[in-house]
Structures are given as structure tokens and as C-alpha cells.
N, CA, C and O of each residue as an XYZ file, in Angstrom:
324
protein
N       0.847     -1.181      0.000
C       0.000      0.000      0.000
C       0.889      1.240      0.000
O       1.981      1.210      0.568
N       0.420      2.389     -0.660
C       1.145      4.226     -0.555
C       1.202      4.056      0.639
O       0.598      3.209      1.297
N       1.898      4.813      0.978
C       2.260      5.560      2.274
C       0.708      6.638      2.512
O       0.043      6.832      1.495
N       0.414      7.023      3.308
C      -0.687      7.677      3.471
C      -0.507      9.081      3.451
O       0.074      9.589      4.410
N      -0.944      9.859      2.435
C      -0.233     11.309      2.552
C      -0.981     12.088      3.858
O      -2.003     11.809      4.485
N       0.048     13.249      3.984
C       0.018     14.497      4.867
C      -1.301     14.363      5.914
O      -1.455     14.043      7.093
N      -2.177     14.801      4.781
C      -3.668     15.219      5.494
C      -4.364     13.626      6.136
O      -4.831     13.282      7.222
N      -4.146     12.994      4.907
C      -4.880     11.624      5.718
C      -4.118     11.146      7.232
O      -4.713     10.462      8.065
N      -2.812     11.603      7.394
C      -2.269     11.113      8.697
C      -2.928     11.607      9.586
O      -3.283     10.854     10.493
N      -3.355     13.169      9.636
C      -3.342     14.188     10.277
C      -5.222     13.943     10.332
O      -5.713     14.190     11.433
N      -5.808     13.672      9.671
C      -6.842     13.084      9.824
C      -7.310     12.419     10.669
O      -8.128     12.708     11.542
N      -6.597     11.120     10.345
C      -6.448      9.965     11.215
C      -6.439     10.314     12.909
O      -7.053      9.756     13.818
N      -5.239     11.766     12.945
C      -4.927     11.978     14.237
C      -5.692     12.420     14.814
O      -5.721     12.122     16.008
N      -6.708     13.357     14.276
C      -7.619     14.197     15.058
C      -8.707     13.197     15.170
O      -9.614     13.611     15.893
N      -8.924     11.908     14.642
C      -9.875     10.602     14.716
C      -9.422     10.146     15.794
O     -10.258      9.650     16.549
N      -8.334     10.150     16.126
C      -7.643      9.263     17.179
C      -7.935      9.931     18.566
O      -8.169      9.387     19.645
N      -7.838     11.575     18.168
C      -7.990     12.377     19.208
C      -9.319     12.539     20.049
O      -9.530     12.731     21.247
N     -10.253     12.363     18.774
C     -11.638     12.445     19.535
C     -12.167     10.944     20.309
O     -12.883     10.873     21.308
N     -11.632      9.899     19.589
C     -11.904      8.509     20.393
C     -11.191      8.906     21.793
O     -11.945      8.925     22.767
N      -9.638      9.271     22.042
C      -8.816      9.471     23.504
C     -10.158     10.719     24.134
O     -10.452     10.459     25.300
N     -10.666     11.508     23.760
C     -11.434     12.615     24.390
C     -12.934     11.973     25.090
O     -13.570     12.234     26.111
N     -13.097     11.059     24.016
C     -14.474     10.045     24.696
C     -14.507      9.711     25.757
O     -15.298      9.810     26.695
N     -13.440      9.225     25.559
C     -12.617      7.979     26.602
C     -12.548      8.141     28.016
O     -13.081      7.602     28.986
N     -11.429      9.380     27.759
C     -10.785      9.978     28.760
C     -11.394     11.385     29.411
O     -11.205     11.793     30.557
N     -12.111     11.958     28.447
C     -12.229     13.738     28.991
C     -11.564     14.358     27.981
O     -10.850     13.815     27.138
N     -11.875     15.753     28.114
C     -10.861     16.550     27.438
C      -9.621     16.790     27.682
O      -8.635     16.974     26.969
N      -9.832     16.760     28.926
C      -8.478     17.545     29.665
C      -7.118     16.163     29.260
O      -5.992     16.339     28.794
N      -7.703     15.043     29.605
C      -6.609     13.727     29.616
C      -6.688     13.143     28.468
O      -5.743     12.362     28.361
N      -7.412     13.139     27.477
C      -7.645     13.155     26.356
C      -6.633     13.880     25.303
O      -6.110     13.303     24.350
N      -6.486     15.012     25.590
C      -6.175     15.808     24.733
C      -4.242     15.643     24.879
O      -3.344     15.667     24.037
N      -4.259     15.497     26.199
C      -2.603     15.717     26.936
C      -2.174     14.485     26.007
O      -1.106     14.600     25.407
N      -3.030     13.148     25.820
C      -2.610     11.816     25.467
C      -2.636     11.772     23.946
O      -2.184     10.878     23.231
N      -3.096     12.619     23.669
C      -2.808     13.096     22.003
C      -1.789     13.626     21.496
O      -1.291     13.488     20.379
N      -1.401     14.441     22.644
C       0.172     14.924     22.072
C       1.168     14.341     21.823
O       1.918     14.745     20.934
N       1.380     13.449     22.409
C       2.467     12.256     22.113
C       1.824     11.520     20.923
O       2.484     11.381     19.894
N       0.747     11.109     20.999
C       0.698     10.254     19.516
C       0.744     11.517     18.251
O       1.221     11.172     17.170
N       0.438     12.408     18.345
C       0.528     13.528     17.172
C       2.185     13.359     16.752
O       2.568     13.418     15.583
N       3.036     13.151     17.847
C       4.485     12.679     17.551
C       4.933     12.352     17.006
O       5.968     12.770     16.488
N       4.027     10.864     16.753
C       4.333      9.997     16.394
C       3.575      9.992     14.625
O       4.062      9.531     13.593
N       2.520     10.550     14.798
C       1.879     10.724     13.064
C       2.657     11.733     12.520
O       2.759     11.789     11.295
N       3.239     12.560     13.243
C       4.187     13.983     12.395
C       5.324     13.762     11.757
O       5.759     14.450     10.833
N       6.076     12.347     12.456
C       7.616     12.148     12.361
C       7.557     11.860     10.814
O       6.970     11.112     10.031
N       8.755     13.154     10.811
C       9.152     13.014      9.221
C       8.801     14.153      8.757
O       9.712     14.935      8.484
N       7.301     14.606      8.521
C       6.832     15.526      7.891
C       8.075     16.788      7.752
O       9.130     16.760      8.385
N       7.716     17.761      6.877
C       8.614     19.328      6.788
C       7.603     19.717      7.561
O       6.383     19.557      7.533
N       8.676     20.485      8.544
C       8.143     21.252      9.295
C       7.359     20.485     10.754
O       6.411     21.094     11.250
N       7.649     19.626     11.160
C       6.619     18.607     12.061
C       7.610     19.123     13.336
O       7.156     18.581     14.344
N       8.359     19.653     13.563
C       9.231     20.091     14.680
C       7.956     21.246     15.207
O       7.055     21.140     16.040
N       8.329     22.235     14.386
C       7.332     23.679     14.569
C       6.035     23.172     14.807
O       5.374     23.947     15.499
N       5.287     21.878     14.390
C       4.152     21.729     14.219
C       3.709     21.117     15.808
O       2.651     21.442     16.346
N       4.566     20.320     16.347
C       4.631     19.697     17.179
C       4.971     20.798     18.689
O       4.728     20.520     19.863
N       5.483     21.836     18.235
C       5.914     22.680     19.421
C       4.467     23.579     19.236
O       4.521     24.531     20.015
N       3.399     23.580     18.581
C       2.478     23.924     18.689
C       0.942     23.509     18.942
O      -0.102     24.004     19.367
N       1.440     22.297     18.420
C       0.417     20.955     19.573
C       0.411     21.333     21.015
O      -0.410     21.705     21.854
N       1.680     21.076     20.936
C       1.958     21.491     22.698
C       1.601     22.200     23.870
O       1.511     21.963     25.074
N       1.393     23.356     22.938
C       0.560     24.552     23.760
C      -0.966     24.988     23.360
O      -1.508     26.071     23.580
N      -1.481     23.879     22.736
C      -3.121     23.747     23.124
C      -3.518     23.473     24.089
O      -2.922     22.654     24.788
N      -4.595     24.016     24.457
C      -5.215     23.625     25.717
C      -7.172     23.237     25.523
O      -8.060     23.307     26.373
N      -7.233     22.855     24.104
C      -8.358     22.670     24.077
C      -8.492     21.755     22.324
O      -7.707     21.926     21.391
N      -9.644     20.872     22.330
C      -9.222     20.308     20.969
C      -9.305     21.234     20.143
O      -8.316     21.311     19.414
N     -10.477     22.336     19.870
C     -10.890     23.466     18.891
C      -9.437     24.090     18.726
O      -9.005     24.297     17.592
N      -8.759     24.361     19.739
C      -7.100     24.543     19.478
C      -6.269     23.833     18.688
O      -5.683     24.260     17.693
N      -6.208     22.384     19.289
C      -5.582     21.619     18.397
C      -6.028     21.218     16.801
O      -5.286     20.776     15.923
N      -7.523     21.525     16.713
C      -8.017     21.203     15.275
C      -7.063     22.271     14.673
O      -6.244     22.034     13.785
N      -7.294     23.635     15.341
C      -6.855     25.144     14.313
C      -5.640     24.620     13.878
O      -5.267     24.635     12.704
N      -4.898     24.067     15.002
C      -3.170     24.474     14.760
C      -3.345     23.258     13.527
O      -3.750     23.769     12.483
N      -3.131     21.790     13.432
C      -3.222     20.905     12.218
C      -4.069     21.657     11.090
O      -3.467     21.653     10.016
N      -4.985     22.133     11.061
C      -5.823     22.750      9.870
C      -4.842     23.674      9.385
O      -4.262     23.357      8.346
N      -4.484     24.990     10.057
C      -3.361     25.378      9.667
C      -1.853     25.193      9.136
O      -1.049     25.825      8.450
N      -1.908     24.179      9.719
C      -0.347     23.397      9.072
C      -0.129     22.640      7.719
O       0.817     22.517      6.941
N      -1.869     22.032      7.799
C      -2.643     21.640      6.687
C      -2.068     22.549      5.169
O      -1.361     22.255      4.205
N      -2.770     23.679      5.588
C      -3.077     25.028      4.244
C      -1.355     25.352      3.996
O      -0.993     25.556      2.837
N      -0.698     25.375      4.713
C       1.238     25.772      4.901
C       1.465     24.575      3.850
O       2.110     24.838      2.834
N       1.104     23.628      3.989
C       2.091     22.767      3.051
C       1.312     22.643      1.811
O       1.903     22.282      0.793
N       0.156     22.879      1.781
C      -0.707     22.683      0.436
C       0.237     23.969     -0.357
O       0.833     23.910     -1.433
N       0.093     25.380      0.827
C       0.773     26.563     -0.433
C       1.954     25.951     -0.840
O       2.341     26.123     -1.995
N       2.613     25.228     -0.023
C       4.312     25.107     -0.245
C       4.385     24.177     -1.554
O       5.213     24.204     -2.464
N       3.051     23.186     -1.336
C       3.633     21.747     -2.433
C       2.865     22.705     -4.065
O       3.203     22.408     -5.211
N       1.915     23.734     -3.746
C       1.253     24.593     -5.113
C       2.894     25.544     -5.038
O       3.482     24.705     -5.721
N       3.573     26.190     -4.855
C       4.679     26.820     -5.383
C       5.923     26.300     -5.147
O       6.922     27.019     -5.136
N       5.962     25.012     -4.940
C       7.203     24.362     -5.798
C       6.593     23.636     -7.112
O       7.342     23.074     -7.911
């Protein structure tokens, strides 16, 4: 099988995120997402910056913005190369 591009990982993650939020709450939910976001980022351009901004969410509507945003950054980047 492809490798699963960008968005479908990042997809996946915020799928992953809302099952841990069920689960757990928001609050422990969300903390237990950050580490797996880690782990779906590794590799990506730019997944350092992306990941130091996971970090300092404190709510999922946060964490959706910051991936949605990181989202649109690489779409411009992969439309002007």
C-alpha cells in the first residue's frame, strides 16, 4: 500500500484524538494526544514547529486550528514548488 499522505495522517490523528477525548475527557484526552501527534508527524517538513504547537493547546478546537493550519502551509508550499 502508498504511504498515506500528509492530510490523511493528520486526519487519522484528530480521529484518534476524539476517540482518547471520549474515553478519557478533554483535559486527559487531549494531553494523550500529544504524544501520539508525535508519532503521526515524524518526518513531515516542518513537524518540529508543528509539534511545538500541539503542545501549547489547551483545548481540541485549538488543536483542530493548529493541524488545519499546518494543513493550508504545506498545500501553499507543495502549489509553489
Amino acid at each position: 500500500m502508498p504511504e498515506p499522505s500528509v492530510s490523511e495522517k493528520l486526519q487519522v490523528s484528530l480521529g484518534h484524538l476524539d476517540i482518547l477525548i471520549a474515553e478519557k475527557g478533554e483535559r486527559e484526552g487531549l494531553a494523550d494526544s500529544r504524544k501520539h501527534i508525535t508519532w503521526y508527524t515524524r518526518g513531515l517538513a516542518g513537524s518540529a514547529e508543528l509539534r511545538a504547537a500541539v503542545n501549547q493547546t489547551r483545548s481540541r478546537s485549538e488543536l483542530v486550528e493548529v493541524i488545519e493550519a499546518y494543513l493550508v502551509r504545506q498545500a501553499a508550499t507543495s502549489i509553489a514548488n
